[in-house]
KOLPALO-942172 format. One record per atom (N, C-alpha, C): residue in three letters; y, z, x. Coordinates in steps of 0.001 Angstrom, whole numbers, plus 524288, in hexadecimal, padded with zeros to 5 digits. Example, Ala and Ser with C-alpha at 12.3 -4.5 7.8 and 13.67 -1.06 7.14 Angstrom:
BEGIN
ala7E9C681E7883386ala7EE6C81E788300Cala7F31C81E7883390ser7F73681BA883232ser7FBDC81BE483566ser8001E81EBE83264
//
This chain:
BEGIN
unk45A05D79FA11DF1unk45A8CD76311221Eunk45DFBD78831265Dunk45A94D795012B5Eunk45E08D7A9B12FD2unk4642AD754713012unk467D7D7964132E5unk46BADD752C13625unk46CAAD748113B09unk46A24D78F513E42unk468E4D794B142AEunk465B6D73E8144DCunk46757D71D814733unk464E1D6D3A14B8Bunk46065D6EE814E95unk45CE2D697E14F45unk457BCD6DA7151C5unk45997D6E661577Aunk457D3D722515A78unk45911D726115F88unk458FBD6E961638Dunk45614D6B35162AEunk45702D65AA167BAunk45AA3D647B166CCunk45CC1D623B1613Cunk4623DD5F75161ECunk4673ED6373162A1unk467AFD6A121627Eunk46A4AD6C8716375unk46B1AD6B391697Dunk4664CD6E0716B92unk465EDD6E2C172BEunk469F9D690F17380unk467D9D642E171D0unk46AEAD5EE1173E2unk470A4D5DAC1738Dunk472B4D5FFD16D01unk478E7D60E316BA9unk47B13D64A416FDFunk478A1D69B31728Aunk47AE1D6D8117683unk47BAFD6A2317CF7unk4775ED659917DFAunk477D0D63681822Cunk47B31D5F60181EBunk47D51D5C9817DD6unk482E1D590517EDBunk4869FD5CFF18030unk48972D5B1A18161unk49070D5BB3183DBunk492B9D57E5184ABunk49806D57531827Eunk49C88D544718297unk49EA9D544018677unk49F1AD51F618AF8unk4A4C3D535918E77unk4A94DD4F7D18BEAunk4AEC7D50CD18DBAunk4B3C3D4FB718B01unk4B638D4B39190C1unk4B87ED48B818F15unk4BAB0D45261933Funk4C0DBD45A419182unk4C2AED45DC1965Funk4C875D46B2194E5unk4CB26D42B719653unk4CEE9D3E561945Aunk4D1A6D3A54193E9unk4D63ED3B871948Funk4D938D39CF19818unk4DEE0D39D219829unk4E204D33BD198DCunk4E538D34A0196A9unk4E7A8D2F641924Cunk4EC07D2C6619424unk4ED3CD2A0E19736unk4F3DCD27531999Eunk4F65FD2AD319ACFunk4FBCCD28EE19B1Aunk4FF14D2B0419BB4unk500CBD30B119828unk4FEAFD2F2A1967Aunk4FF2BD34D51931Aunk4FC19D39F3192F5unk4F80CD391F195A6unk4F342D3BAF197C5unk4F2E4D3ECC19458unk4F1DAD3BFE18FF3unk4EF5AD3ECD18B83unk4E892D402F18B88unk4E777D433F18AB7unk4E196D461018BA1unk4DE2CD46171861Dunk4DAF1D450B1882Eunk4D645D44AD184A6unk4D15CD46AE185E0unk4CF4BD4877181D9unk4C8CBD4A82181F6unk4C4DCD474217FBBunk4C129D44E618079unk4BE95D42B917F5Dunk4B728D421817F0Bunk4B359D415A17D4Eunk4AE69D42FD17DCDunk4AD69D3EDD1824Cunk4AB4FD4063187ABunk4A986D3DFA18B87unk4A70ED388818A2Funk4A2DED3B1D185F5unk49DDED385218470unk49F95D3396181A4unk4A28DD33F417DFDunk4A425D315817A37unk4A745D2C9517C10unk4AC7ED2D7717FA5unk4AFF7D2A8118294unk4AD1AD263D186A2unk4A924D296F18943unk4A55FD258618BAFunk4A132D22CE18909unk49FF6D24351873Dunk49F20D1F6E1811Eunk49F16D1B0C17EA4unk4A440D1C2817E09unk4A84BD185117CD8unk4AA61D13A617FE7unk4AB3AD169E1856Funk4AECFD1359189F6unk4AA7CD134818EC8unk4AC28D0EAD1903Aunk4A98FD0CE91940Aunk4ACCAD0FB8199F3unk4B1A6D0F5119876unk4B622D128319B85unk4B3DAD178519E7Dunk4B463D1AE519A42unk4B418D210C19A2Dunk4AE39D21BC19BC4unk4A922D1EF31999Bunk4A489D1FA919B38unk4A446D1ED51A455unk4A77BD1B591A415unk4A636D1B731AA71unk4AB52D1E781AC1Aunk4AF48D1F971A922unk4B251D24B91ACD0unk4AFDFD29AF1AA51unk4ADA9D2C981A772unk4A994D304F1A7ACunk4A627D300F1AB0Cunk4A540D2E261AEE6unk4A068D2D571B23Cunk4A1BFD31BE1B65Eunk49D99D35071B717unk49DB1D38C61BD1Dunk4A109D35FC1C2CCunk4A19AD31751C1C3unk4A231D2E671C798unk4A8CFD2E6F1C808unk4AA23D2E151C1E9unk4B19BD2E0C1C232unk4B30ED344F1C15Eunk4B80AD342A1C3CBunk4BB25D37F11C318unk4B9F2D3B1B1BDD5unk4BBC7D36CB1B8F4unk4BC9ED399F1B47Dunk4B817D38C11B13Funk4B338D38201B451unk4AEB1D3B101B247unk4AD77D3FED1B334unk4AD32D409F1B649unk4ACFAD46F21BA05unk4B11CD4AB71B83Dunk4B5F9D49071B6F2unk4BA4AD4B331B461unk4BB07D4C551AE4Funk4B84AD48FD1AC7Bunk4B818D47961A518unk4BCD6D47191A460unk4C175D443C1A7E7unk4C631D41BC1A5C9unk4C7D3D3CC01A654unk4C8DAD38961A365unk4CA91D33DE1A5A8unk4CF93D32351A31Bunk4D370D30F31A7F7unk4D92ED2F651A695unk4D975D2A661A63Eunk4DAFED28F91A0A1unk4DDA0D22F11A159unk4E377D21E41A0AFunk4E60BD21411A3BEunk4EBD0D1EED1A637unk4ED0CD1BF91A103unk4EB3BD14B119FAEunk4EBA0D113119EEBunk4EAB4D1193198E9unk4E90DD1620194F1unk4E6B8D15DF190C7unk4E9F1D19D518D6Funk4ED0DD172D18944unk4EF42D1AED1854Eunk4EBD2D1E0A18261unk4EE4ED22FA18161unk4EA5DD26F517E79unk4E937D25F217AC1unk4EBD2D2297177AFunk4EC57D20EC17298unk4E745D1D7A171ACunk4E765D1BC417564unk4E13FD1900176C6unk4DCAED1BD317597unk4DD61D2067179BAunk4D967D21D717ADEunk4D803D27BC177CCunk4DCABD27AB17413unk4DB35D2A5716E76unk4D85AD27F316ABEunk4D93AD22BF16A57unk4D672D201F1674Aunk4CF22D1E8B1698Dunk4D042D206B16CEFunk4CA5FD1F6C16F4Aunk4C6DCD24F016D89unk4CA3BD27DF16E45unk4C8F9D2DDB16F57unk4C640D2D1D16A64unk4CAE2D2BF316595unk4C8E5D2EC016095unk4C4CCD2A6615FA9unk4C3D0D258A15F8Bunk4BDC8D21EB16000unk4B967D25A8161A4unk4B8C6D29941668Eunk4B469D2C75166EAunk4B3AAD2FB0164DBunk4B7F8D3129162A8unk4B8EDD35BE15DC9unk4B482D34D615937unk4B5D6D2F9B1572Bunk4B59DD2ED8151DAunk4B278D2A8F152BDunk4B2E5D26711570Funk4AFE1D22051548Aunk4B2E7D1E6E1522Cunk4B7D1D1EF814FD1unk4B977D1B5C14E07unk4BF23D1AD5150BBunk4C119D1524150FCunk4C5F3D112F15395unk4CA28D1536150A1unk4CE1ED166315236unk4D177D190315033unk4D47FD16CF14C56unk4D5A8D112914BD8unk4D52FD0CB4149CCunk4D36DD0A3A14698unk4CD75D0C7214599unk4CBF7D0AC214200unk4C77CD104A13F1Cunk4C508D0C6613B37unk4C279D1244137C4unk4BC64D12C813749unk4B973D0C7113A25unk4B6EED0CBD13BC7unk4B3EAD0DAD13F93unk4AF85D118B14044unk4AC45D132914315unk4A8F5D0F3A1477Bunk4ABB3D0F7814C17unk4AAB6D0B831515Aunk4A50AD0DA8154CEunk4A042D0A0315489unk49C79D0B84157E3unk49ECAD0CA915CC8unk49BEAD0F4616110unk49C26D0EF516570unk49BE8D0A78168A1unk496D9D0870167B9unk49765D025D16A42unk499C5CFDD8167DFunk49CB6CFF1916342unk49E84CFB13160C3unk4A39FCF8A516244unk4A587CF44C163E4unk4AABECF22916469unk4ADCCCF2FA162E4unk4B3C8CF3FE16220unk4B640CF29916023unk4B989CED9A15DEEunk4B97FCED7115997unk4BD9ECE79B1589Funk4C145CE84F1548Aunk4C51DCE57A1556Eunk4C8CFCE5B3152C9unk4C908CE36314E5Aunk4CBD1CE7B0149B4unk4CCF2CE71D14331unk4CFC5CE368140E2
//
């Protein structure tokens, strides 16, 4: 048994690419890397400041002033993993959150 993939779905794995969005964090301007794709996704936020038309689409950076990192670590690692940092269950994408 081959393990080699047949070539269409190779060609198609070579034509994705990730771009990285870079987050910087309050006052503390703590920095982050993040999957473009994934963050816009998620947020309704980040999907219209990724847009060609803002600054920090064109840039792949967006600063938030008003938002502890601590926050937005816990967000980070959700696209990571999928799961609430919080908890141990596995959160759909479109699924709500509610409280335990």
């Amino acid at each position: 048994m081959s393990t080699t993939p047949p070539k269409k779905k190779m060609k198609l794995a070579e034509e994705i690419t990730f771009s990285s969005l870079t987050v910087i964090m309050g006052s503390t301007r703590e920095v982050f890397h993040v999957r473009k794709d994934l963050v816009c996704l998620q947020s309704k936020f980040f999907d219209k400041a990724c847009k060609q038309g803002w600054a920090s689409g064109s840039e792949n950076t967006v600063t938030l002033e008003d938002v502890a990192a601590r926050a937005f670590k816990d967000f980070a690692s959700f696209l990571r993993t999928g799961k609430s940092p919080n908890r141990t269950r596995k959160i759909h994408p479109n699924q709500e959150c509610q409280a335990t």
